[in-house]
Structure formats: C-alpha cells, structure tokens
C-alpha positions as CSV (number, residue, x, y, z in Angstrom):
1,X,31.7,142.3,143.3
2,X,32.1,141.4,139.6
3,X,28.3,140.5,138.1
4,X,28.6,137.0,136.0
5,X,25.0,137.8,134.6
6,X,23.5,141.4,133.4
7,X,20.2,141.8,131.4
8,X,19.2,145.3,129.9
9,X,16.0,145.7,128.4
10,X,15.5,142.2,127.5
11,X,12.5,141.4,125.9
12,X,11.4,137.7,123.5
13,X,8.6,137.9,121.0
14,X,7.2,135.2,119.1
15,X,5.1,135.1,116.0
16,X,5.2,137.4,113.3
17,X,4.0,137.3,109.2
18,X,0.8,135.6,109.2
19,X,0.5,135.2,112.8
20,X,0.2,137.6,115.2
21,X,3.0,138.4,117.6
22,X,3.3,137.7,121.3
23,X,5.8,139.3,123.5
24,X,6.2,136.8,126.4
25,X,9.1,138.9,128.2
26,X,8.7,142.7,128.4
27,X,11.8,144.5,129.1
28,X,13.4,142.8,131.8
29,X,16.8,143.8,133.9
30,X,18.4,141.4,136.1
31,X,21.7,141.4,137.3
32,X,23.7,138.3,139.7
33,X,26.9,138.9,141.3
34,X,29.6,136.1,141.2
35,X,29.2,133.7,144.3
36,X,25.4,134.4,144.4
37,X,22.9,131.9,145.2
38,X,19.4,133.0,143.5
39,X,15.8,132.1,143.2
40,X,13.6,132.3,139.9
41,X,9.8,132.4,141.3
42,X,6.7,132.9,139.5
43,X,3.7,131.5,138.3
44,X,3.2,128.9,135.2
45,X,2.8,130.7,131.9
46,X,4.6,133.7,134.1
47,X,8.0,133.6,131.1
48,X,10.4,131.8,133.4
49,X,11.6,128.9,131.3
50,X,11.6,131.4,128.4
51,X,13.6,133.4,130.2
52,X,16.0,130.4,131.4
53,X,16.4,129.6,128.0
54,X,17.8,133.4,127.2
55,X,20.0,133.3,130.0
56,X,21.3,129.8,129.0
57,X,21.7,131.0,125.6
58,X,19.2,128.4,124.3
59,X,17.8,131.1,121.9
60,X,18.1,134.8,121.8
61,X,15.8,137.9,122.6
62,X,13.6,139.6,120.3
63,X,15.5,143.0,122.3
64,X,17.6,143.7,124.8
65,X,21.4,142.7,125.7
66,X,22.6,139.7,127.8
67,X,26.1,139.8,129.3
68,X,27.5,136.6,130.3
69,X,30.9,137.2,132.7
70,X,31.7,140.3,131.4
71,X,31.0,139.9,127.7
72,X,28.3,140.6,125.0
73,X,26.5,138.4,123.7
74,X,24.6,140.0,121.0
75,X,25.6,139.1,117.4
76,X,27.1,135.5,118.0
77,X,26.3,133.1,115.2
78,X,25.3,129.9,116.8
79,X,28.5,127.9,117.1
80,X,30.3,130.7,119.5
81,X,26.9,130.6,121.6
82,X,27.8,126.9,122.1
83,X,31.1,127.7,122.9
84,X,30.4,130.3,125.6
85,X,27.5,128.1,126.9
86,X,29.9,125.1,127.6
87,X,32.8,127.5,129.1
88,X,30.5,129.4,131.4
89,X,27.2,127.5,132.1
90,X,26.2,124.3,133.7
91,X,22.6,123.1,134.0
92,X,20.5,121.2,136.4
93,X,16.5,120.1,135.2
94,X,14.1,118.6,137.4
95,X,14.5,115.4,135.4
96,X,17.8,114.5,135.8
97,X,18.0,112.9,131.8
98,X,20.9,110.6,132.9
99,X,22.0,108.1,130.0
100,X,21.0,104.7,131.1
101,X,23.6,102.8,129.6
102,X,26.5,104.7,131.3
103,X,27.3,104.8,134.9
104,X,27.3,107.6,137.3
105,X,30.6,108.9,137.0
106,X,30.6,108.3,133.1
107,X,27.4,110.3,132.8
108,X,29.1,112.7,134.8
109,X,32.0,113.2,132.2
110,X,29.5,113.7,129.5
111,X,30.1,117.7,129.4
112,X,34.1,117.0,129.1
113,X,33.0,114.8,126.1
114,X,30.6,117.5,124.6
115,X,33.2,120.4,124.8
116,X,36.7,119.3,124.7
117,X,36.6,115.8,122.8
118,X,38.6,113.9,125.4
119,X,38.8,112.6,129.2
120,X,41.7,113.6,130.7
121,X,42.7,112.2,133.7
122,X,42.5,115.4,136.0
123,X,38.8,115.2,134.8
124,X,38.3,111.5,136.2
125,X,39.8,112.7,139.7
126,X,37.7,115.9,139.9
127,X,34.8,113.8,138.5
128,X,35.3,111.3,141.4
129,X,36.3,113.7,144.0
130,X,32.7,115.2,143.4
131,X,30.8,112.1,143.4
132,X,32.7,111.6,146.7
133,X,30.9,114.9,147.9
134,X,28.0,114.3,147.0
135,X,27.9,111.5,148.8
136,X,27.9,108.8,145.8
137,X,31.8,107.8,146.0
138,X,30.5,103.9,146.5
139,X,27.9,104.2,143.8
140,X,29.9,105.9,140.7
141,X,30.1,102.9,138.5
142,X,26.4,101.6,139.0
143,X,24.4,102.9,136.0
144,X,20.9,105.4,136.9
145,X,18.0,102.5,137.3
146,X,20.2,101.3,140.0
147,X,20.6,104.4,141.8
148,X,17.4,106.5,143.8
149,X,15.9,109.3,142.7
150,X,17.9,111.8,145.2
151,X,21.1,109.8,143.6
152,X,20.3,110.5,140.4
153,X,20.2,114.5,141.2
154,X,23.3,114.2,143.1
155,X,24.5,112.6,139.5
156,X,23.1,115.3,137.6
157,X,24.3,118.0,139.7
158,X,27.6,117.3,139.7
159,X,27.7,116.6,136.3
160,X,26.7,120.4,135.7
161,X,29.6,121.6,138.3
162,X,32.5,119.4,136.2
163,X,33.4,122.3,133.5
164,X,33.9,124.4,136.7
165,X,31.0,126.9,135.3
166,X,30.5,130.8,136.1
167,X,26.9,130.5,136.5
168,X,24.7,127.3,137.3
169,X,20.8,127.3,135.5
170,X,19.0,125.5,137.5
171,X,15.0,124.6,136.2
172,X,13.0,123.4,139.3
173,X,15.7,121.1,140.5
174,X,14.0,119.2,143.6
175,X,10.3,119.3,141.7
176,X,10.5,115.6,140.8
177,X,11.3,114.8,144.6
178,X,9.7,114.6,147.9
179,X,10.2,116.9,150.6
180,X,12.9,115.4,152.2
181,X,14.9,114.4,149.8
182,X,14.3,118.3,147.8
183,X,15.5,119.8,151.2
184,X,19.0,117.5,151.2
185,X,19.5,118.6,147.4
186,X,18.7,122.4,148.2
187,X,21.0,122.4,151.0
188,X,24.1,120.4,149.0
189,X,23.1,123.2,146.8
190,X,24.0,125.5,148.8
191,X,27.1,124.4,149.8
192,X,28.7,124.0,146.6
193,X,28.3,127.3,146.1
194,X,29.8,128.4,149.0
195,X,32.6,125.6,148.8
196,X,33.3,126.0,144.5
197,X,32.1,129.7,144.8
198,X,29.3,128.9,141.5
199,X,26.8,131.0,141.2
200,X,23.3,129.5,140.9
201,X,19.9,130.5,139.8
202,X,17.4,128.2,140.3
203,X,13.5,128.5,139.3
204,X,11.6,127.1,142.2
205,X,7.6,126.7,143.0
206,X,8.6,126.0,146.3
207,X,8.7,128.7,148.3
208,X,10.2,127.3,151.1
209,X,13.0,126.6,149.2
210,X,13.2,130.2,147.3
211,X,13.6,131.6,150.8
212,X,16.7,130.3,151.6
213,X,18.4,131.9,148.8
214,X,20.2,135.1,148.9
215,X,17.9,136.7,146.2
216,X,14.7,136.5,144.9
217,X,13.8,137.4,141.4
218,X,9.6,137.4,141.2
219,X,8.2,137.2,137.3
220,X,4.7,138.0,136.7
221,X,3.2,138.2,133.0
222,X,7.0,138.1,131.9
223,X,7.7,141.2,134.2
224,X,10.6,141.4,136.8
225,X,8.3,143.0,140.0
C-alpha cells in the first residue's frame, strides 16, 4: 500500500546565536500507509505537537526529510507549503475554533474559501451531505453557541474532511469532551476513514482511545520507541 506520510531522520532544534540550542526531536522515522487510522501517544513536553506541526507543515525541521503523498518537501518557500497543506491536509484541534458569526455549514466551507476563492455548488452538496452524516443535517444553519459541544466537533471535523484530504492531523480531538461524547466522536472517526478512505493521525492522552487505532506511534523525550 502506497505511504501518504514518510519521515527520515527528522529532527527540530531551537535556539541558536546567543542562546543555546535545544533539539526537541531527535531523528525520528515514521511512516503511515494510505487508509490508516493512527494514534500519536506520549507524555506532555514528550515533542508531539512539535512534531504535529512538522507533519502539518506548520514549520520545517532543523534535519531530516518529510514526504507528503509521494513528494519532497524539502526546499519549498512558504507559499507552495501552503499550497500542498490545503491540497493534502485537513486538521481537527481539541478546540473546535468555529467562527461564531457563521453557521455550521458556512464554517464548514471555510477551507473552500481559504484555497480556491469561491463556493461552488458541488461544495455546498458535499458540505451538506457531510453534515447529514454526521448527524447535524437539521442543525447546519444554526451558528456554534447554539449547537453542543459534541456538535461543534462534528462541525469541525467535517470541515477538515471538505478538501477531500490525503492525510487528517488530528491534536487531541475528544480532550475538550466527556467520555461519552469523546467515544461517539472517536468512533465517527473511525468510520470516515473507512467510508472516505482518509487517513488519520490523531494525538491522544486517552488511551482507551489510542487502542482502537490500527497503529500506535509512542514519543518519549522527542524519540519514536
């Protein structure tokens, strides 16, 4: 199976001149195959979210090469990093950062907005038809205060699906929810990937949650184990 993600001796320093420098990530490979559903685990301080922001070509390693569905990423100014991040990648947080003053399926067009300039009307159907599965088909024009917090997820979720991305980022998704409501989001998770074929990878403290996943990736002092 073709990988939609390969590190190679990626490491991310910071510092340098007067200060002295800190290597948070020490050489790490990692590799995800297309369709699969991965968990992130560690503890805090461990270089996940530094990590996350490599991957989602939020800022680039000190060493090291990232492949992103088959291509290099190495030497890209920042504009084609922008480019690849809004062909390839979606992205879920564990606070959903909905815009207040637009409704759920509005919010949901946002990336169409961001990388092609325009709403087409295949995008409001696909927009609506995943509201629908997420359950939220009756709530798409209310705006976020009036929706829960499990709605708003849903929201955000779906919004990160609408460029049909390669490879979901997903930073503690279900953190900011209880128990029940973080199982129905892990499990709707799940089968989007099955059903849209996305691959996720999603940093979880839960590990519950990080056992349900096909793989497990465990950092520890910004080392793979």
């Amino acid at each position: 199976m073709a990988e939609v993600l390969l590190l190679q001796g990626v490491r991310k320093s910071y510092g340098g001149g007067a200060s002295p420098r800190v290597e948070v990530l020490h050489g790490i490979d990692m590799a995800l195959a297309e369709g699969s559903f991965a968990a992130l685990i560690g503890p805090s301080g461990s270089g996940k979210s530094t990590l996350l922001n490599i991957i989602g070509l939020l800022e680039p390693p000190t060493e090291g090469e990232l492949q992103l569905a088959g291509g290099a990423t190495s030497g890209l100014d920042d504009a084609a990093r922008t480019t690849l991040r809004n062909r390839y990648l979606g992205f879920i947080f564990q606070f959903h950062h909905l815009l207040p003053a637009f409704s759920a399926e509005e919010n949901v067009l946002m990336p169409m907005l961001a990388g092609v300039g325009r709403i087409s009307r295949a995008d409001r159907e696909r927009a609506r038809m995943l509201l629908a599965r997420v359950g939220l088909a009756e709530h798409a024009h209310k705006r976020p205060v009036q929706l829960s917090g499990g709605q708003q997820q849903r929201v955000a979720i779906v919004r990160a699906l609408m460029n049909r991305p390669r490879l979901v980022l997903a930073d503690e998704p279900t953190g900011n929810l209880d128990t029940q409501t973080a199982a129905e989001v892990f499990a709707l998770l799940h089968e989007l990937n099955r059903e849209e074929g996305t691959t996720f990878l999603i940093v979880t403290h839960d590990p519950r949650l990080a056992d349900t996943c096909q793989q497990q990736f465990r950092l520890l002092d910004g080392r793979l184990l």
